[in-house]
PDB file of N, CA, C and O in Angstrom, chain B, residues numbered from 101:
ATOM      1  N   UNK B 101     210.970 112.865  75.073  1.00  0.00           N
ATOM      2  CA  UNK B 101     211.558 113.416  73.875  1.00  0.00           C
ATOM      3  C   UNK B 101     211.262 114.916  73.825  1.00  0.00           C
ATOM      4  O   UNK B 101     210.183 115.447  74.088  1.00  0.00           O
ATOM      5  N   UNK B 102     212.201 115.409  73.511  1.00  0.00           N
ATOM      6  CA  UNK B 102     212.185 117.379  73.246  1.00  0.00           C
ATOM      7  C   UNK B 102     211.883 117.587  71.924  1.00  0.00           C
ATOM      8  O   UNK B 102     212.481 117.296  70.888  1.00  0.00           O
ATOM      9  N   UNK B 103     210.699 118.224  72.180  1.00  0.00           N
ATOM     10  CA  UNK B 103     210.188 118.405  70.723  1.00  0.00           C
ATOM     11  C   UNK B 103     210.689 120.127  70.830  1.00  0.00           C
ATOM     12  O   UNK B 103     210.404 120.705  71.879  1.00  0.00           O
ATOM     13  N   UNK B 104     211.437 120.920  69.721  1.00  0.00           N
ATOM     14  CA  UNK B 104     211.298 122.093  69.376  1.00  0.00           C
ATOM     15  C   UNK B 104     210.358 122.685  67.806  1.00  0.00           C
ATOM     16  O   UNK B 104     210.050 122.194  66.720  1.00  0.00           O
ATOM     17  N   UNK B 105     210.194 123.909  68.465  1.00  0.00           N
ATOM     18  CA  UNK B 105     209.150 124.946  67.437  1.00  0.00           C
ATOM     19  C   UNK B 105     209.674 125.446  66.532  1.00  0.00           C
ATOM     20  O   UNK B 105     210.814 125.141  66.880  1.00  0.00           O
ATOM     21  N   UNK B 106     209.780 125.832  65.875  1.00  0.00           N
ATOM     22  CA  UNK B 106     210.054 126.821  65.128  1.00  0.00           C
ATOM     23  C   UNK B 106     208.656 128.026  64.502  1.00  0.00           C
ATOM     24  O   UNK B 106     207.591 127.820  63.921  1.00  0.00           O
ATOM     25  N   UNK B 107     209.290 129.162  64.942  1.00  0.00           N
ATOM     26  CA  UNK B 107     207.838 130.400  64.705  1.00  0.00           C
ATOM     27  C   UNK B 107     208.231 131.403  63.865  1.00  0.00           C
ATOM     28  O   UNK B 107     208.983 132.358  64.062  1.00  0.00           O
ATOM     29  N   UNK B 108     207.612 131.052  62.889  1.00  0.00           N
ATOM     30  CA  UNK B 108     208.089 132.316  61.393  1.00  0.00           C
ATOM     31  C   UNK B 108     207.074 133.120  61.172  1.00  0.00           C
ATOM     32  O   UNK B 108     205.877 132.841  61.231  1.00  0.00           O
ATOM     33  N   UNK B 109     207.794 134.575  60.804  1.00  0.00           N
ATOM     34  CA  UNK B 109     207.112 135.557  60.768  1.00  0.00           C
ATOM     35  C   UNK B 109     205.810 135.123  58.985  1.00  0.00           C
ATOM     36  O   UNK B 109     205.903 134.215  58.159  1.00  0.00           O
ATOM     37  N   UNK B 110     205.036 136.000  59.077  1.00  0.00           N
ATOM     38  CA  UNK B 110     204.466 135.217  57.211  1.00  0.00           C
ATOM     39  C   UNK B 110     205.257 135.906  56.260  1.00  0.00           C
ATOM     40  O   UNK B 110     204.961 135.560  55.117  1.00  0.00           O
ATOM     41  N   UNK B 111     205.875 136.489  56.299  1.00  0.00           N
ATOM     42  CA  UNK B 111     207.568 137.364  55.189  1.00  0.00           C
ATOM     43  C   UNK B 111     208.127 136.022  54.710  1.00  0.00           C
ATOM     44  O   UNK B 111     208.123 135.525  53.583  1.00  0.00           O
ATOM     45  N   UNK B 112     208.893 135.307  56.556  1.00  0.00           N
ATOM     46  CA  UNK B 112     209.491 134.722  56.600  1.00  0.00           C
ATOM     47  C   UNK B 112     208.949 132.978  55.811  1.00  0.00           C
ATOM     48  O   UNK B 112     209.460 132.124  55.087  1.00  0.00           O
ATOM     49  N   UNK B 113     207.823 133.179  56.419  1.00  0.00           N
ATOM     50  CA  UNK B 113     207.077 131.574  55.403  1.00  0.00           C
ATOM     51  C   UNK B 113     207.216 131.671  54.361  1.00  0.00           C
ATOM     52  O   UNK B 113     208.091 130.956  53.871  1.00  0.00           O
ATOM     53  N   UNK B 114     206.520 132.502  53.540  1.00  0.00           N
ATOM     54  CA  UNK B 114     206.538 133.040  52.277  1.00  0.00           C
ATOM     55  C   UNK B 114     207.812 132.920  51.283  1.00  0.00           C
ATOM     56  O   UNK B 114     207.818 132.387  50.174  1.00  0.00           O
ATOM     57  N   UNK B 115     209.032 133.628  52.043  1.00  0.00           N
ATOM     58  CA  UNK B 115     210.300 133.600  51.453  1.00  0.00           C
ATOM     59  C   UNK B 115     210.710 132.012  50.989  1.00  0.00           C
ATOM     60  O   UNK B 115     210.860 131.441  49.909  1.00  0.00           O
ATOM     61  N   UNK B 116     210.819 131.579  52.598  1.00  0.00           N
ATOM     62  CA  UNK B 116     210.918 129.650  52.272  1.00  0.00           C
ATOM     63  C   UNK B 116     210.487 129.115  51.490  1.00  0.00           C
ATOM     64  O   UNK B 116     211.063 128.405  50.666  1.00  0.00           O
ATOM     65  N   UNK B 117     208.824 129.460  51.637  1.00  0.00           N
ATOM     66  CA  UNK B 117     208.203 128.669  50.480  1.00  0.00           C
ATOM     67  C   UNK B 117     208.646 128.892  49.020  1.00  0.00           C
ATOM     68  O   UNK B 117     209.113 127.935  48.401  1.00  0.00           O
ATOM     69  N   UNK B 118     208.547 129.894  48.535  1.00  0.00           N
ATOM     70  CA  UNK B 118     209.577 130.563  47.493  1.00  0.00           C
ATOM     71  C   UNK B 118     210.224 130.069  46.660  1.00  0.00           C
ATOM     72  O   UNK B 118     210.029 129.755  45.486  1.00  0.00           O
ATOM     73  N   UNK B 119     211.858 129.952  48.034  1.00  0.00           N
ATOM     74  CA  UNK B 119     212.858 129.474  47.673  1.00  0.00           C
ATOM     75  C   UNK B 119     212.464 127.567  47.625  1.00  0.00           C
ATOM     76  O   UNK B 119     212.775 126.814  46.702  1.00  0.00           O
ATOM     77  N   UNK B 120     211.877 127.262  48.636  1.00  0.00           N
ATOM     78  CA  UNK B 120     211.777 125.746  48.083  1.00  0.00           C
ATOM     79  C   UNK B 120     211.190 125.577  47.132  1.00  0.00           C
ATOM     80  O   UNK B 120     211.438 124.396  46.892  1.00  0.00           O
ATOM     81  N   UNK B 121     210.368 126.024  46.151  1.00  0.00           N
ATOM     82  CA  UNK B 121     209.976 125.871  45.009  1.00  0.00           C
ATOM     83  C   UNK B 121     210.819 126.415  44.043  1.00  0.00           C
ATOM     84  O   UNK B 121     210.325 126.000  42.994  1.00  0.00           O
ATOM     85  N   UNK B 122     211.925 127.184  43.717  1.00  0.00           N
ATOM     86  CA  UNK B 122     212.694 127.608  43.159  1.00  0.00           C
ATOM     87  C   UNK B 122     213.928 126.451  42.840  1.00  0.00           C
ATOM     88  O   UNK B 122     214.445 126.159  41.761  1.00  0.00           O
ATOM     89  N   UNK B 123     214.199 125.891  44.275  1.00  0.00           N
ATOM     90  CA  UNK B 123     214.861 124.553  43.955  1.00  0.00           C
ATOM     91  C   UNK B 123     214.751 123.545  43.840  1.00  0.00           C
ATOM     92  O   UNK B 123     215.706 122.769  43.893  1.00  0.00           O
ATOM     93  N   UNK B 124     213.502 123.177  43.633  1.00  0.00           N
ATOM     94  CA  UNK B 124     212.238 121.933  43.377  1.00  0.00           C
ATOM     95  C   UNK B 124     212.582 122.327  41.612  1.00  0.00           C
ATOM     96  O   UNK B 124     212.127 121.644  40.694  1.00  0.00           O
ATOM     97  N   UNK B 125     213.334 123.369  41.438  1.00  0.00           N
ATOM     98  CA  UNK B 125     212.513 123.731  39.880  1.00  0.00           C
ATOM     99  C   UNK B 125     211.048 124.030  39.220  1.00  0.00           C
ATOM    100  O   UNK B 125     210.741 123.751  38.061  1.00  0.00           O
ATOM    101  N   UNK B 126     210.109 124.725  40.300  1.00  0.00           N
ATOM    102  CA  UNK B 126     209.081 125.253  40.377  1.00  0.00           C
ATOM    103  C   UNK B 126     208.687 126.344  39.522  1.00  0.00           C
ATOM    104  O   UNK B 126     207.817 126.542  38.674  1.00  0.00           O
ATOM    105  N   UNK B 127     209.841 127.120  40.161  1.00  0.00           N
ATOM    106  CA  UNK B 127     210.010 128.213  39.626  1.00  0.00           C
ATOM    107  C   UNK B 127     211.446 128.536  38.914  1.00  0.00           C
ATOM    108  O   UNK B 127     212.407 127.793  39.112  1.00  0.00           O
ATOM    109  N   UNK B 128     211.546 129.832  37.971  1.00  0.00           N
ATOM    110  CA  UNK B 128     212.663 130.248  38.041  1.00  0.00           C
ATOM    111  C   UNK B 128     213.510 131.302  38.784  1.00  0.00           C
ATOM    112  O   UNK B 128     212.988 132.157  39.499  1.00  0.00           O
ATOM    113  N   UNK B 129     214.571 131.224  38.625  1.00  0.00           N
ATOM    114  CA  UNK B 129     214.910 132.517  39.883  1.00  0.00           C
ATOM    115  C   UNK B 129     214.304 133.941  39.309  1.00  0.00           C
ATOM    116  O   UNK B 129     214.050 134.724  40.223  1.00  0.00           O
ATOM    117  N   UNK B 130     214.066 134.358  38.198  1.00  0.00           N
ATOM    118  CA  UNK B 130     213.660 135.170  37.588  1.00  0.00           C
ATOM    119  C   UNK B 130     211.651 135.739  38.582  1.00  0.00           C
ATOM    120  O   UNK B 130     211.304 136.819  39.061  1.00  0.00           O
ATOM    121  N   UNK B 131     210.993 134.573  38.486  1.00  0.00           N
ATOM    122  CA  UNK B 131     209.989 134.458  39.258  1.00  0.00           C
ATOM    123  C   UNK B 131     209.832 134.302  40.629  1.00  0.00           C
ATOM    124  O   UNK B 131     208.751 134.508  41.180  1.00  0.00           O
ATOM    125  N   UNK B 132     210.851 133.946  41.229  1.00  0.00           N
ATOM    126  CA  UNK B 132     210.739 134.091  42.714  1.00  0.00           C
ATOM    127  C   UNK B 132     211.396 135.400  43.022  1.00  0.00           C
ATOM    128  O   UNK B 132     211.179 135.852  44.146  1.00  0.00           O
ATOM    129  N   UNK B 133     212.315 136.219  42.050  1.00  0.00           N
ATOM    130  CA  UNK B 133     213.037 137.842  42.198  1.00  0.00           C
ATOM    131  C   UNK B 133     211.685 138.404  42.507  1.00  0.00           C
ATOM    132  O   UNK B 133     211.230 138.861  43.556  1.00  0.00           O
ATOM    133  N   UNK B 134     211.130 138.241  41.248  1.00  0.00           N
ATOM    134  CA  UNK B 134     209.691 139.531  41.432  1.00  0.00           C
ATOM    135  C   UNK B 134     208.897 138.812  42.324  1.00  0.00           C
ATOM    136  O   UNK B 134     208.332 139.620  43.061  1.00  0.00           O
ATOM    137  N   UNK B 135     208.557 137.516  42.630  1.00  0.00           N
ATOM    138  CA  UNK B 135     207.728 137.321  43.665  1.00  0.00           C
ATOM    139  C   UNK B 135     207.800 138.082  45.264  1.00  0.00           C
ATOM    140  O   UNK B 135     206.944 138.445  46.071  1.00  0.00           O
ATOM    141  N   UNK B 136     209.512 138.105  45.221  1.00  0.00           N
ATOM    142  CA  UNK B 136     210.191 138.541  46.591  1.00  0.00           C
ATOM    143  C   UNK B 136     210.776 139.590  46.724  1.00  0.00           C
ATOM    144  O   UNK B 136     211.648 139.943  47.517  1.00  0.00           O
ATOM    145  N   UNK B 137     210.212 140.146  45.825  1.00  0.00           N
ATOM    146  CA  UNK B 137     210.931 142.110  45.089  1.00  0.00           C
ATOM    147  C   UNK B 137     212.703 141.919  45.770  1.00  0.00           C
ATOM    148  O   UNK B 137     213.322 142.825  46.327  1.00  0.00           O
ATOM    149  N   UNK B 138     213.156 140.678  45.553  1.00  0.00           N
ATOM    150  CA  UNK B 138     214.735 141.107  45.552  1.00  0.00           C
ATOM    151  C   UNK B 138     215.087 140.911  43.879  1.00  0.00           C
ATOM    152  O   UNK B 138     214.233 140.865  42.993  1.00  0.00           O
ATOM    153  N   UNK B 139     216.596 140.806  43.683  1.00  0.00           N
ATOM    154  CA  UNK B 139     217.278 140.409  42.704  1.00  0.00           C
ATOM    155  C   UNK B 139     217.597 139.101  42.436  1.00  0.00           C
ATOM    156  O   UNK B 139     217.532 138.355  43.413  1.00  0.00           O
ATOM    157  N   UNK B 140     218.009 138.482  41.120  1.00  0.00           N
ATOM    158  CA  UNK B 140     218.279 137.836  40.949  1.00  0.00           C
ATOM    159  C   UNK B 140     219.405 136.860  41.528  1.00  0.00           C
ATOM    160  O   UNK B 140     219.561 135.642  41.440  1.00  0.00           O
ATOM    161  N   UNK B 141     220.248 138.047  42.259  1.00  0.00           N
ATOM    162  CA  UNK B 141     221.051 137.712  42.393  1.00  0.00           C
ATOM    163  C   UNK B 141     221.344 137.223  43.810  1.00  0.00           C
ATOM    164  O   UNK B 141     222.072 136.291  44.151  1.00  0.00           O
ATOM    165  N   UNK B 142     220.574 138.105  44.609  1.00  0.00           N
ATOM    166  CA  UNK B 142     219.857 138.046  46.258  1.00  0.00           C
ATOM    167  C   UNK B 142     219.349 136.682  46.749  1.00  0.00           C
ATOM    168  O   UNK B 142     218.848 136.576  47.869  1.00  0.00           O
ATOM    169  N   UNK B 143     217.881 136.095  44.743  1.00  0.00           N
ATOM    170  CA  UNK B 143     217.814 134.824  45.388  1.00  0.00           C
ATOM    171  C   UNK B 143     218.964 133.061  44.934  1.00  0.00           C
ATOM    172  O   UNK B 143     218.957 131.852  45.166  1.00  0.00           O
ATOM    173  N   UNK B 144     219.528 133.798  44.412  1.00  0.00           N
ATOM    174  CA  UNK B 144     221.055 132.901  43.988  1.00  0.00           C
ATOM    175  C   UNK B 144     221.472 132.523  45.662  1.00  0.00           C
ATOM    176  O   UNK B 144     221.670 131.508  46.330  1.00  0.00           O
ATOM    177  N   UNK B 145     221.468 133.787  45.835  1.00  0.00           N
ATOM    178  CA  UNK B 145     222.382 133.267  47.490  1.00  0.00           C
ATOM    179  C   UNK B 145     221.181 132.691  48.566  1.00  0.00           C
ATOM    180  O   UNK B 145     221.620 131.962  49.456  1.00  0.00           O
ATOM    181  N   UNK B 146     220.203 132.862  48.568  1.00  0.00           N
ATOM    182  CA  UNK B 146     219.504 132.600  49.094  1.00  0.00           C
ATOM    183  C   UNK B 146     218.904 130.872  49.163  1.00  0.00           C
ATOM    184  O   UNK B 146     218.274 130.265  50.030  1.00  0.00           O
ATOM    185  N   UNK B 147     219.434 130.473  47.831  1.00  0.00           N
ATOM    186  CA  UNK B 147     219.370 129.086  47.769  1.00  0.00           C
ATOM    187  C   UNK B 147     220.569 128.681  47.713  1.00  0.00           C
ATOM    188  O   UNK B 147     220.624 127.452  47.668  1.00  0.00           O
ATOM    189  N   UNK B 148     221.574 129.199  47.696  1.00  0.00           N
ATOM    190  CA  UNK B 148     223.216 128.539  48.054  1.00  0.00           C
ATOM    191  C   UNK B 148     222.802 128.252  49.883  1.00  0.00           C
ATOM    192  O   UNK B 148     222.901 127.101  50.309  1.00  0.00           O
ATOM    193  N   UNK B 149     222.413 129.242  50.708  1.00  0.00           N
ATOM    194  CA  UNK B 149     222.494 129.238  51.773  1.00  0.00           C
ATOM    195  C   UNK B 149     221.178 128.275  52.342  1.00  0.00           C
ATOM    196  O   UNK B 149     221.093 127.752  53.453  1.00  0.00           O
ATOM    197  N   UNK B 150     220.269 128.220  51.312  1.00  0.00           N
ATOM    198  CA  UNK B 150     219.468 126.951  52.030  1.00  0.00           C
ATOM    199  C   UNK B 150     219.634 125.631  51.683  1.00  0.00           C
ATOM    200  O   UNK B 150     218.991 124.789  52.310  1.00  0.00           O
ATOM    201  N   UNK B 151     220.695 125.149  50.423  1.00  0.00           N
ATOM    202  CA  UNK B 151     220.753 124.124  50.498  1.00  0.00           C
ATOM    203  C   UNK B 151     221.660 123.509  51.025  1.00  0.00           C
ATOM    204  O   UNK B 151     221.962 122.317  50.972  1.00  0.00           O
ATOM    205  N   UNK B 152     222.336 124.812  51.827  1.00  0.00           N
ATOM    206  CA  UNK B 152     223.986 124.086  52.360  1.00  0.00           C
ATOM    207  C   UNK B 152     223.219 123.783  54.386  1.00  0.00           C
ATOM    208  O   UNK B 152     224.039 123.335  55.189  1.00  0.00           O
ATOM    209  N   UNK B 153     222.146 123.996  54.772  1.00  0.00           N
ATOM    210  CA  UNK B 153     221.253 123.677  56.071  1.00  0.00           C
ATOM    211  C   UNK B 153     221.276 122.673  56.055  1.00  0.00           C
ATOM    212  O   UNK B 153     221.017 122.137  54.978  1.00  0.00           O
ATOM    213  N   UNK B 154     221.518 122.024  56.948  1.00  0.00           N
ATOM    214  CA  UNK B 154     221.151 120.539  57.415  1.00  0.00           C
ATOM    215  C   UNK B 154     220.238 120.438  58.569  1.00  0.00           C
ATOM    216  O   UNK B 154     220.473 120.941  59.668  1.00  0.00           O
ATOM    217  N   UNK B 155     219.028 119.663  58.217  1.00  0.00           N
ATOM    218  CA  UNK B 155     217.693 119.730  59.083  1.00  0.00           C
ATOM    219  C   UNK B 155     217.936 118.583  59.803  1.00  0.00           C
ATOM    220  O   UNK B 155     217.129 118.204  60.652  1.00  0.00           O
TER     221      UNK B 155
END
């Protein structure tokens, strides 16, 4: 069996983690903006685009 890696920068962990708590309803997008010094609007798309991934 082929096992693959995946190797994230800690930006990159960080961001994920983030956003998966943002769509857990963890957080609000309001709190993951300033967590991730983007916009509100930056992390809108940012969880359009991770929940449309299929793992």
């Amino acid at each position: 069996m082929n096992k693959e890696s995946i190797l994230l920068k800690s930006r990159d962990l960080t961001r994920h983690q983030v956003i998966e708590r943002c769509l857990l309803s963890k957080l609000t997008n309001r709190e993951a903006s300033e967590a991730l010094n983007l916009s509100v609007r930056q992390i809108q798309n940012l969880k359009k685009e991770s929940s449309s991934l299929d793992f």
